[in-house]
KOLFI-812257 format. One record per residue (C-alpha): residue in three letters; x, y, z. Coordinates in nm, 3 decimals. Each point is the difference from the previous one (the first is absolute). Layout:
+------+---------+---------+---------+
! type !      c1 !      c2 !      c3 !
+------+---------+---------+---------+
!  ALA !       X !       Y !       Z !
...
+------+---------+---------+---------+
***
This chain:
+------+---------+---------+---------+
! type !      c1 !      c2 !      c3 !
+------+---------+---------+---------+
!  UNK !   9.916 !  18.042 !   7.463 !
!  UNK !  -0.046 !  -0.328 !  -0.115 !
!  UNK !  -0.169 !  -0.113 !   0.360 !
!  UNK !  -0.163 !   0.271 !  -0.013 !
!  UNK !  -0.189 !  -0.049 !  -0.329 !
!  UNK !  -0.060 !  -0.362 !   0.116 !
!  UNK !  -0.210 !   0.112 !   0.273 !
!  UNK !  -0.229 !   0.222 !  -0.222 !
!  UNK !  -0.355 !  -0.090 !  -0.061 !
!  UNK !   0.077 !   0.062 !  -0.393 !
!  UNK !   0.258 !  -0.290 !   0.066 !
!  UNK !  -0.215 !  -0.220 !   0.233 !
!  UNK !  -0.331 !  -0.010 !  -0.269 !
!  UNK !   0.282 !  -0.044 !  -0.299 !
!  UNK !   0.242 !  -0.253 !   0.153 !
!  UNK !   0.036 !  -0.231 !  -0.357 !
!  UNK !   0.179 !  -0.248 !   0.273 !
!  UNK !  -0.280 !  -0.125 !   0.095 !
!  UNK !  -0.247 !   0.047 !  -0.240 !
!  UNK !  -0.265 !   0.260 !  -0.131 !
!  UNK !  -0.359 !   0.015 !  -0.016 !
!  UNK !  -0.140 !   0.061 !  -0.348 !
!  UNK !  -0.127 !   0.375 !   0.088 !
!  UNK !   0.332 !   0.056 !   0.076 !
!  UNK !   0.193 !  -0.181 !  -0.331 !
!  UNK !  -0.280 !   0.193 !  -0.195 !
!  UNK !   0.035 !   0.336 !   0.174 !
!  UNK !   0.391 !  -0.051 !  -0.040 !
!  UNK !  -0.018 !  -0.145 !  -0.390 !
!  UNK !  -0.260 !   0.293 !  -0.081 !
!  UNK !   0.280 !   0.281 !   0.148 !
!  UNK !   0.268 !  -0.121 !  -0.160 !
!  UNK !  -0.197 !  -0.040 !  -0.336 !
!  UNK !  -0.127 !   0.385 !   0.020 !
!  UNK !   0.383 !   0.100 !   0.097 !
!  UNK !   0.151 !  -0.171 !  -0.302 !
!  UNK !  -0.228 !   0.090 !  -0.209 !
!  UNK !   0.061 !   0.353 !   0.014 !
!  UNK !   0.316 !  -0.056 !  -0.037 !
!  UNK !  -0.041 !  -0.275 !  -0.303 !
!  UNK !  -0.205 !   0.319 !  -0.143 !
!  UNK !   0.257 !   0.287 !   0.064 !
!  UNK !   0.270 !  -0.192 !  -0.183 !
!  UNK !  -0.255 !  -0.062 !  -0.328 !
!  UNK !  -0.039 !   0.313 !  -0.017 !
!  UNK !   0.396 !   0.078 !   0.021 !
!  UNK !   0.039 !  -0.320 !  -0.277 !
!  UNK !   0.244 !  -0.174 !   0.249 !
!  UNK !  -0.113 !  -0.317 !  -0.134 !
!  UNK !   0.286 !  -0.209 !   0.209 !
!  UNK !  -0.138 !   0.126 !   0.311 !
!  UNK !  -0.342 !  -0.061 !   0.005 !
!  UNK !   0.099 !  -0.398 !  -0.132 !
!  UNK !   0.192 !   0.005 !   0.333 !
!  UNK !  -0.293 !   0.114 !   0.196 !
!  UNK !  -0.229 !  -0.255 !  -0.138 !
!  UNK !   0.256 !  -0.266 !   0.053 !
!  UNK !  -0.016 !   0.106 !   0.386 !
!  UNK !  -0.367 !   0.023 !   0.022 !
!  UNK !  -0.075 !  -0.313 !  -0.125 !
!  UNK !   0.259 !  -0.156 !   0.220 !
!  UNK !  -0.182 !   0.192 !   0.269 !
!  UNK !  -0.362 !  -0.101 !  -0.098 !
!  UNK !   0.130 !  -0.381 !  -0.010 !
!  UNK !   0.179 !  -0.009 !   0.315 !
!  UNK !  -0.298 !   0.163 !   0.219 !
!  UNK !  -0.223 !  -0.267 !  -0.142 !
!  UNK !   0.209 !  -0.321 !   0.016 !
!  UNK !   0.263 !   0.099 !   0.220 !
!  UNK !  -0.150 !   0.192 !   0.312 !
!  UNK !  -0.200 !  -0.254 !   0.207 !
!  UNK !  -0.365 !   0.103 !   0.014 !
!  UNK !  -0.141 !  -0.024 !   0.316 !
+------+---------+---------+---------+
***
């Protein structure tokens, strides 16, 4: 499986290893963002306060490490 996935064109235009263009980080960054979002929403609605600290925790460490850590190239 895992060869298998490594040979995909999803993982070929994605491969972090290497680096990213910025249409990619942004396509990436904006996806995630719109995912937990919905999710960050869901569980305001619900009051599960704990949660939705722990999902901005991650997406901030998310946002930071596309933009410092993931070579642009």
């Amino acid at each position: 499986m895992d060869g298998w996935f490594k040979n995909t064109k999803l993982y070929e235009e994605n491969n972090i290893k290497s680096g990213m263009t910025k249409r990619a980080k942004l396509r990436i960054m904006c996806s995630v963002t719109l995912l937990m979002s919905i999710g960050f929403i869901m569980m305001g609605l619900k009051g599960i306060v704990v949660g939705n600290i722990v999902l901005l925790i991650v997406w901030i460490f998310h946002m930071v490490y596309f933009t410092f850590g993931v070579k642009t190239i």
